[in-house]
The first five atom37 places (N, CA, C, CB, O) and aatype in JSON, in Angstrom:
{
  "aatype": [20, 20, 20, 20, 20, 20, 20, 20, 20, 20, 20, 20, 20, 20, 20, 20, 20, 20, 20, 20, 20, 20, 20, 20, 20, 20, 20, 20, 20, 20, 20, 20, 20, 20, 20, 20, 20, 20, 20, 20, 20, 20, 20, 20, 20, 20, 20, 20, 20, 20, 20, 20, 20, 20, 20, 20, 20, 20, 20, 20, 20, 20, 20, 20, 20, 20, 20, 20, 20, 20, 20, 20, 20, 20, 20, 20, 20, 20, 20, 20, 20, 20, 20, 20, 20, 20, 20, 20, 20, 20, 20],
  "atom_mask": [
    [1, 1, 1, 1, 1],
    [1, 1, 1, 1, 1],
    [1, 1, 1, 1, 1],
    [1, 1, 1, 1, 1],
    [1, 1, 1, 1, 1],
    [1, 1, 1, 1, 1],
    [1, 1, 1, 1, 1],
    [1, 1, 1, 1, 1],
    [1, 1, 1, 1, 1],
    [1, 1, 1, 1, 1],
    [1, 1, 1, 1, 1],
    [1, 1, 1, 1, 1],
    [1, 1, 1, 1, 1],
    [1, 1, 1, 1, 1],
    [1, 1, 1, 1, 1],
    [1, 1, 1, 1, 1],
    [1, 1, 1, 1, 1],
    [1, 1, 1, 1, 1],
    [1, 1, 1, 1, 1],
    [1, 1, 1, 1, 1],
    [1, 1, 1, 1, 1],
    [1, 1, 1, 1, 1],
    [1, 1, 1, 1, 1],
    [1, 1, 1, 1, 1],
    [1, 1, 1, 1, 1],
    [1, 1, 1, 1, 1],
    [1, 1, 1, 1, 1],
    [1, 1, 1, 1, 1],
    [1, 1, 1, 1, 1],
    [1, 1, 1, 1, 1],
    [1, 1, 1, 1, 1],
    [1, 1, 1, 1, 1],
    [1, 1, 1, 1, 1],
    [1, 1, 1, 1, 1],
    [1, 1, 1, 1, 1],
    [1, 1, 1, 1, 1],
    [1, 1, 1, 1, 1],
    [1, 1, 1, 1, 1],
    [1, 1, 1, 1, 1],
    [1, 1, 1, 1, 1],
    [1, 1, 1, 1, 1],
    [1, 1, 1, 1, 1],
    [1, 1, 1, 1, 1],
    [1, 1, 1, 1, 1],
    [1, 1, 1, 1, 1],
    [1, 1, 1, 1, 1],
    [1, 1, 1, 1, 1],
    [1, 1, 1, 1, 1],
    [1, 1, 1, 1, 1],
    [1, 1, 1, 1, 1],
    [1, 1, 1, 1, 1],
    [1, 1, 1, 1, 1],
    [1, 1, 1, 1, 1],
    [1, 1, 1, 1, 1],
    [1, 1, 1, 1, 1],
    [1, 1, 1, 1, 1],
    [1, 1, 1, 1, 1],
    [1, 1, 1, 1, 1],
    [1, 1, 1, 1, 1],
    [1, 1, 1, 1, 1],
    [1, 1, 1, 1, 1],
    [1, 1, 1, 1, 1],
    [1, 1, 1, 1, 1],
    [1, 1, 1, 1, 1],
    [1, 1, 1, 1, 1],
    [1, 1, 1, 1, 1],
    [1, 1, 1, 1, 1],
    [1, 1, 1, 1, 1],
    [1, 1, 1, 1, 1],
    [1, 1, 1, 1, 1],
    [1, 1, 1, 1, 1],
    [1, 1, 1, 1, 1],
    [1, 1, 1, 1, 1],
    [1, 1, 1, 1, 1],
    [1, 1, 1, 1, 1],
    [1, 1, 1, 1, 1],
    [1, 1, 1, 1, 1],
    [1, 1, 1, 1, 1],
    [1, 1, 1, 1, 1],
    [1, 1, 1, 1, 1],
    [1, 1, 1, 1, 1],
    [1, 1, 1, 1, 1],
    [1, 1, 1, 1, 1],
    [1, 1, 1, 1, 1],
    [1, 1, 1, 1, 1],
    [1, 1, 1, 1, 1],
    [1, 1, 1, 1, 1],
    [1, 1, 1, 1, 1],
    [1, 1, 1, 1, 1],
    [1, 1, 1, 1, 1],
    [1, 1, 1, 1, 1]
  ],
  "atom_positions": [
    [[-3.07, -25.65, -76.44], [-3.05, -24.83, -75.26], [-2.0, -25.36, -74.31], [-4.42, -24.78, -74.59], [-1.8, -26.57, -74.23]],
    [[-1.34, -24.51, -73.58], [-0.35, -25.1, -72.53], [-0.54, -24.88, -71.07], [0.94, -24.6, -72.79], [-0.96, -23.81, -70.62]],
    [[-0.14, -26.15, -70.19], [-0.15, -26.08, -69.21], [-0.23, -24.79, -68.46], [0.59, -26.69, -69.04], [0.3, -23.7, -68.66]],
    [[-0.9, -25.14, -67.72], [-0.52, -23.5, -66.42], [-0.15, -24.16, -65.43], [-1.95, -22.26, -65.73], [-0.35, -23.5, -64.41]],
    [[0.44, -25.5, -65.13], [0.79, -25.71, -64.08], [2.02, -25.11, -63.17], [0.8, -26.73, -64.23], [2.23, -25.44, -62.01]],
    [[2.65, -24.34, -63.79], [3.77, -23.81, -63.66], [3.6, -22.24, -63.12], [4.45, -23.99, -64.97], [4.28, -21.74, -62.21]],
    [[2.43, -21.5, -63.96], [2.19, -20.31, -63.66], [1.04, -19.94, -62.23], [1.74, -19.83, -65.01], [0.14, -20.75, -61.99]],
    [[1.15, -19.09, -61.66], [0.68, -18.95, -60.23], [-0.83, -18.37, -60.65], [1.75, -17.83, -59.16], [-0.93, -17.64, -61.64]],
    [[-2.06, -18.74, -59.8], [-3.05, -18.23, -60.11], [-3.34, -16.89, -59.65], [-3.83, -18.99, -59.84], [-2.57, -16.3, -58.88]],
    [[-4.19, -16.49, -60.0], [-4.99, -15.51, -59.36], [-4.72, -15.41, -57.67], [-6.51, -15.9, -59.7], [-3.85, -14.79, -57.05]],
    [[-5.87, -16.31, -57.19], [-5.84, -16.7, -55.93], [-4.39, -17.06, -55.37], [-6.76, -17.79, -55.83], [-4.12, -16.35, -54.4]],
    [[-3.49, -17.85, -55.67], [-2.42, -17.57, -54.73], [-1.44, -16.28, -54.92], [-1.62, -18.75, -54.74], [-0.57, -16.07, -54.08]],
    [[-1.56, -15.66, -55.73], [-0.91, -14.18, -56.03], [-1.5, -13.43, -54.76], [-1.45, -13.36, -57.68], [-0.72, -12.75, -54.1]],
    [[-2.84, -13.51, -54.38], [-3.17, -12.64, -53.56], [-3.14, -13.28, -52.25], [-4.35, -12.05, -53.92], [-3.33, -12.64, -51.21]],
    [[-2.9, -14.62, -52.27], [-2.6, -14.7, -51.03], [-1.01, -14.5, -50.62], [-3.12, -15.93, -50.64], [-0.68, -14.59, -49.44]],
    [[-0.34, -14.31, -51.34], [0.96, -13.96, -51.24], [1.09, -12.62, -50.87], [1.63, -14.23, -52.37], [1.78, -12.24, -49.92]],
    [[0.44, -11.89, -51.59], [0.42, -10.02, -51.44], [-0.2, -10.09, -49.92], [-0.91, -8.88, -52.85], [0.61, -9.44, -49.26]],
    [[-1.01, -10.45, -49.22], [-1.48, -10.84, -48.01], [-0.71, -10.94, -47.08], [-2.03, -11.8, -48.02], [-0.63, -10.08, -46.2]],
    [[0.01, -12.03, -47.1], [1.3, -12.69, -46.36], [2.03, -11.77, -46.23], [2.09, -13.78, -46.98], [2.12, -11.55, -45.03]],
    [[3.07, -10.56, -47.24], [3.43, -9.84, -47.39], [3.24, -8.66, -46.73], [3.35, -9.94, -48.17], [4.13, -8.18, -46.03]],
    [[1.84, -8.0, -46.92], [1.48, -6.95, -46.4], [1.32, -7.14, -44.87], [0.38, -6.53, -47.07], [1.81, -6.21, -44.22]],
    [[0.7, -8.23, -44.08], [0.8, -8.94, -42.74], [2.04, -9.13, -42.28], [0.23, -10.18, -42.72], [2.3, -8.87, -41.11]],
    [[2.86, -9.54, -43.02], [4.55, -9.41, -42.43], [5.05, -7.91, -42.1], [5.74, -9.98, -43.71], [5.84, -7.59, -41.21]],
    [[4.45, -7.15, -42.94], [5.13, -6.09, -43.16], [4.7, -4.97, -42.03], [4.9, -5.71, -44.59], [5.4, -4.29, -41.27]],
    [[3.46, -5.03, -42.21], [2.01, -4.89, -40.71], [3.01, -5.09, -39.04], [0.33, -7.0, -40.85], [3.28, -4.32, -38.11]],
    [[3.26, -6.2, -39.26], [3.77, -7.15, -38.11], [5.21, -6.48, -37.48], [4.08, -8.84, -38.8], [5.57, -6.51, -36.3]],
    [[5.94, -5.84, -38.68], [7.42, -5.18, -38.17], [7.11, -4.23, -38.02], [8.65, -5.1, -38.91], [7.96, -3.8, -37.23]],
    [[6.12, -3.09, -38.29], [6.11, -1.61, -38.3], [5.21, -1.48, -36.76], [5.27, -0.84, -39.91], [5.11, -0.35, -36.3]],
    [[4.79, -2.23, -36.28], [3.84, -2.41, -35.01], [5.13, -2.14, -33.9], [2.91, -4.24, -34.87], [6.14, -2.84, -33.98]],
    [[5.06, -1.37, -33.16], [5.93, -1.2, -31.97], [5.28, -2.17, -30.4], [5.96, 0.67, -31.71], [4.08, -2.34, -30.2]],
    [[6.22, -2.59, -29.63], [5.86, -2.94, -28.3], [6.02, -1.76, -27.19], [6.73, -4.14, -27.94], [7.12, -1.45, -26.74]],
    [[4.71, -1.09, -26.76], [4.78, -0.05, -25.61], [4.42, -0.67, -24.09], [3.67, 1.17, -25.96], [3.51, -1.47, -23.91]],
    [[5.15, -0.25, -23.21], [4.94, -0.73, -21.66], [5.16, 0.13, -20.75], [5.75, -1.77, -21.22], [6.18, 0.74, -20.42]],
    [[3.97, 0.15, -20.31], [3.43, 1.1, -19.54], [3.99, 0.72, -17.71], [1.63, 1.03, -19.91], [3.2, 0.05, -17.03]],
    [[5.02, 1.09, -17.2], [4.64, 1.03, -15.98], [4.34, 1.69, -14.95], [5.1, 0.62, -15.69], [5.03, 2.71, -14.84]],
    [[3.36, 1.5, -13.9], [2.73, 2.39, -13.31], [2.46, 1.8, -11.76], [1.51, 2.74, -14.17], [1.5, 1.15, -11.36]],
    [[3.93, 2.36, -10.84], [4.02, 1.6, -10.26], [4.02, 2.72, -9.13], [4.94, 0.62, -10.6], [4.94, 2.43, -8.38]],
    [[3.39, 3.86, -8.7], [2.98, 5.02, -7.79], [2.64, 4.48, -6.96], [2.09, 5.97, -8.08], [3.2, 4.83, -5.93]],
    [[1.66, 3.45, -6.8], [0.41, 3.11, -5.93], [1.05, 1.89, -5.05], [-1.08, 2.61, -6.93], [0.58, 1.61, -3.95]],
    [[2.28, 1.13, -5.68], [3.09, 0.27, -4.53], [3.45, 1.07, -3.76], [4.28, -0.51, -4.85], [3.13, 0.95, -2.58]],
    [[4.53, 2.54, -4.41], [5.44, 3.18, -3.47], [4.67, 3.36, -1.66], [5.79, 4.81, -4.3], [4.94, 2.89, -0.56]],
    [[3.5, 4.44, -2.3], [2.53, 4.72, -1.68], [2.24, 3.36, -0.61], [1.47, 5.12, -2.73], [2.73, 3.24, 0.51]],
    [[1.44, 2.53, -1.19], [0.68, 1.34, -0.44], [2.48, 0.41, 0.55], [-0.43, -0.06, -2.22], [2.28, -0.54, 1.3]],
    [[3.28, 0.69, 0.42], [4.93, 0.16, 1.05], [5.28, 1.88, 2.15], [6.64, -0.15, -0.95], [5.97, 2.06, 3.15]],
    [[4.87, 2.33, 1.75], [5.38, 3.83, 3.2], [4.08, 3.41, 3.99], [5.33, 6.24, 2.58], [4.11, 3.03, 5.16]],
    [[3.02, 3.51, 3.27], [1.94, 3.19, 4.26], [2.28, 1.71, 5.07], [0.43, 3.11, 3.38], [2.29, 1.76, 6.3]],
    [[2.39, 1.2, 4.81], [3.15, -0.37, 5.1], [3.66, -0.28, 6.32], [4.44, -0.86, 4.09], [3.12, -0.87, 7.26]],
    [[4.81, 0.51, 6.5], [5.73, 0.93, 7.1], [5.38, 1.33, 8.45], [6.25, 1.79, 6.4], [5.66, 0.95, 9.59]],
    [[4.31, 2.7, 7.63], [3.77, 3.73, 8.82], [3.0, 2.73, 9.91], [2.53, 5.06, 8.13], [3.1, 2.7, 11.14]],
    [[2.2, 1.93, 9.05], [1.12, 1.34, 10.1], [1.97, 0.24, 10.74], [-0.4, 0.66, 9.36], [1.68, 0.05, 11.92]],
    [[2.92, -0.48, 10.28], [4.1, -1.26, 10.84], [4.68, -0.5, 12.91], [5.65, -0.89, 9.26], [4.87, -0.8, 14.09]],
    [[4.66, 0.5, 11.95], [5.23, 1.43, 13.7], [4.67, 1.88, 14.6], [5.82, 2.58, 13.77], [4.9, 1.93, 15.81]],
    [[3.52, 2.38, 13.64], [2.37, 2.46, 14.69], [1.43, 1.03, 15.27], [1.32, 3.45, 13.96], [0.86, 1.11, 16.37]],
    [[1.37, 0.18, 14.71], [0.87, -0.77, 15.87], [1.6, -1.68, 16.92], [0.17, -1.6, 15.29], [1.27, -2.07, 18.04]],
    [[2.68, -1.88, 16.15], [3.47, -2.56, 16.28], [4.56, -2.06, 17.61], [3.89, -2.68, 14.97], [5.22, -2.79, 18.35]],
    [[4.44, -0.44, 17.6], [5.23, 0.46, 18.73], [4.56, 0.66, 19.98], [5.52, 1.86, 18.26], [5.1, 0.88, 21.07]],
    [[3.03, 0.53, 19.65], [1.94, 0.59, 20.62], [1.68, -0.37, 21.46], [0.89, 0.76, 20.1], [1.04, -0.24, 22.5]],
    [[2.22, -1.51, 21.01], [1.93, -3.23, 21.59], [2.73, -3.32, 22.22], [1.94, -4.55, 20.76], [3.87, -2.93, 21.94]],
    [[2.37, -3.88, 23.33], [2.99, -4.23, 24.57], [3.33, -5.95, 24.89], [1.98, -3.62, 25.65], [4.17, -6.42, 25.67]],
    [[2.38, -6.66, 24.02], [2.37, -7.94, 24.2], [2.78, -8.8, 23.06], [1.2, -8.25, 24.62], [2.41, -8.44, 21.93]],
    [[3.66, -10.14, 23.23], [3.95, -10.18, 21.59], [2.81, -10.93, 20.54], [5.43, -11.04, 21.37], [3.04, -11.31, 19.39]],
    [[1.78, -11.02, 21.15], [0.08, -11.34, 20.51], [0.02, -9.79, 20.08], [-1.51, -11.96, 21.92], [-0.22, -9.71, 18.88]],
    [[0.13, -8.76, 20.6], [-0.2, -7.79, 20.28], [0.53, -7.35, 19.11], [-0.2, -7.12, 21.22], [0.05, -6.63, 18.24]],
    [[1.81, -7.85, 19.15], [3.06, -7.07, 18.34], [2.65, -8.21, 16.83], [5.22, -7.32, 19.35], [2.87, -8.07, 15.62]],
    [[2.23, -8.87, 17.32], [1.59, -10.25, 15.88], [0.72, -9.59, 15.11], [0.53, -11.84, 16.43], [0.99, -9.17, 13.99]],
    [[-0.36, -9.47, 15.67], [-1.71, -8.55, 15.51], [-1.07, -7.62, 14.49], [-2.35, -7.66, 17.04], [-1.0, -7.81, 13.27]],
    [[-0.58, -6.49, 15.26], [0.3, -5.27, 14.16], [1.03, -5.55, 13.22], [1.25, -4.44, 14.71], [1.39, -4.73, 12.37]],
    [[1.37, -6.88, 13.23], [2.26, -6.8, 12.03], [0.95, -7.3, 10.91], [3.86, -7.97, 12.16], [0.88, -6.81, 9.78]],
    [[0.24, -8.05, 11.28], [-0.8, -8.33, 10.11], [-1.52, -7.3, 9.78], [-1.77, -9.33, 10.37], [-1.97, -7.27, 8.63]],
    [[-1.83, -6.13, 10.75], [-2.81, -5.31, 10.37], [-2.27, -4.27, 9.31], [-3.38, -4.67, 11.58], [-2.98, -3.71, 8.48]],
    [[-0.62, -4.06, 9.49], [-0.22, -3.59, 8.56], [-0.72, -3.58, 7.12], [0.66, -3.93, 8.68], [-0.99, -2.69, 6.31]],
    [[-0.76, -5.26, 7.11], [-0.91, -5.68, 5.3], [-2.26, -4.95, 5.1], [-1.09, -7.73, 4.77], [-2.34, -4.32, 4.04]],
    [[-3.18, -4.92, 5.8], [-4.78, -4.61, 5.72], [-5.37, -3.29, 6.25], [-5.53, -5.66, 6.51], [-6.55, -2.94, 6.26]],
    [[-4.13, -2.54, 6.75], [-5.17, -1.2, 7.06], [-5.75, -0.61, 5.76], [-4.33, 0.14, 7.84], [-6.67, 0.18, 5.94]],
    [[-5.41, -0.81, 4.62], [-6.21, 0.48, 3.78], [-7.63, -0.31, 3.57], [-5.35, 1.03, 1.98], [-8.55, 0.34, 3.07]],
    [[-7.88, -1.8, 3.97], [-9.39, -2.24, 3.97], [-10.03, -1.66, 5.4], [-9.54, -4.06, 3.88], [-11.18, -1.22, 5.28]],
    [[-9.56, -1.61, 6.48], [-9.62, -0.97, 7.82], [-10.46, 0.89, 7.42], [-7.6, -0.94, 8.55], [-11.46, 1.51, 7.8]],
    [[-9.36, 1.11, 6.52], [-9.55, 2.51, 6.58], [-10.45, 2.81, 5.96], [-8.67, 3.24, 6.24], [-11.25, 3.73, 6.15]],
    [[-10.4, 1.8, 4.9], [-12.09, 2.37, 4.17], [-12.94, 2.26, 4.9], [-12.78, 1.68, 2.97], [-13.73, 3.19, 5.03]],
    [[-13.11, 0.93, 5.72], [-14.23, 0.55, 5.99], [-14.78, 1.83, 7.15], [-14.11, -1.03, 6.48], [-15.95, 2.19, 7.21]],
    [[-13.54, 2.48, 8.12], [-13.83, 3.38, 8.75], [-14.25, 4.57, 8.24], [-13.07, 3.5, 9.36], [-15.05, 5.11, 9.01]],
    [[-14.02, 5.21, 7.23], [-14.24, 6.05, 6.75], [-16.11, 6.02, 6.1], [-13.03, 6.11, 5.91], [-16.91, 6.95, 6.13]],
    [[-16.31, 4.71, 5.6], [-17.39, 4.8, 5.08], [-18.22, 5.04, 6.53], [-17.7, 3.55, 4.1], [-18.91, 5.99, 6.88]],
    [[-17.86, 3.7, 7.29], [-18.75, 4.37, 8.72], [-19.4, 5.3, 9.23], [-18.33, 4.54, 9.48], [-20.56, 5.49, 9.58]],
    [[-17.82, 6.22, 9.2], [-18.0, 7.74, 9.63], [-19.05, 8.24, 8.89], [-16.74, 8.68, 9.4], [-20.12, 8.62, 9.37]],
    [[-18.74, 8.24, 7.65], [-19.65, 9.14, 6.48], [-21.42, 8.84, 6.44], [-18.98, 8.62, 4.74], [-22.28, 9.71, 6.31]],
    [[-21.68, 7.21, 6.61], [-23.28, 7.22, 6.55], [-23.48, 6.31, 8.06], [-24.05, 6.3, 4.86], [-23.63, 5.09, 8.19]],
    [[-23.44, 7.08, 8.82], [-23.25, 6.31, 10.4], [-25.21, 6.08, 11.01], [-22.02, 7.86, 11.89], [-25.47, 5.69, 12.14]],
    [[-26.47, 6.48, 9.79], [-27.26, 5.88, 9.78], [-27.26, 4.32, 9.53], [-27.78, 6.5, 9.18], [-28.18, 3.54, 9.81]],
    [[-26.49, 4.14, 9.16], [-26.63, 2.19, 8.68], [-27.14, 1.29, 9.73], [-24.98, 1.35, 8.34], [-27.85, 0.28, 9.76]],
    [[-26.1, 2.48, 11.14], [-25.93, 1.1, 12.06], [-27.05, 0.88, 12.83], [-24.72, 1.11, 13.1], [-27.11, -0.1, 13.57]]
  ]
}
């Protein structure tokens, strides 16, 4: 009888066809990127708006400070007013 050291088994044949089919898997896969960037534009005009409006209203430069921070945070402002309005049993 002769060696089989030379000839490939079973088991690594199929791990080869594996390797293969996973490589092959691996190139036909595309990279998609989604960007979805509406909600900066939006949240930067709003920015802006509330920038002029507090900031145009202030008379003092504590005041004109104030406005510029509230800028970053009116849409937490606005919710919070809005929910107010809406269930004004809470308070």
């Amino acid at each position: 009888m002769g060696s089989r050291e030379g000839s490939p088994t079973k088991y690594a044949m199929m791990e080869n066809e594996m390797t293969t089919e996973n490589t092959s898997n691996e190139k036909q896969q595309k990279s998609i990127t989604i960007h979805q960037s509406g909600g900066d534009a939006v949240y930067g005009i709003g920015l802006f708006g509330a920038w002029a409006y507090y900031i145009g209203r202030a008379t003092t430069p504590q005041e004109k400070l104030m406005g510029f921070l509230k800028g970053f945070v009116w849409p937490a402002m606005l919710v919070y007013e809005l929910l107010k309005f809406l269930n004004p049993e809470s308070e």
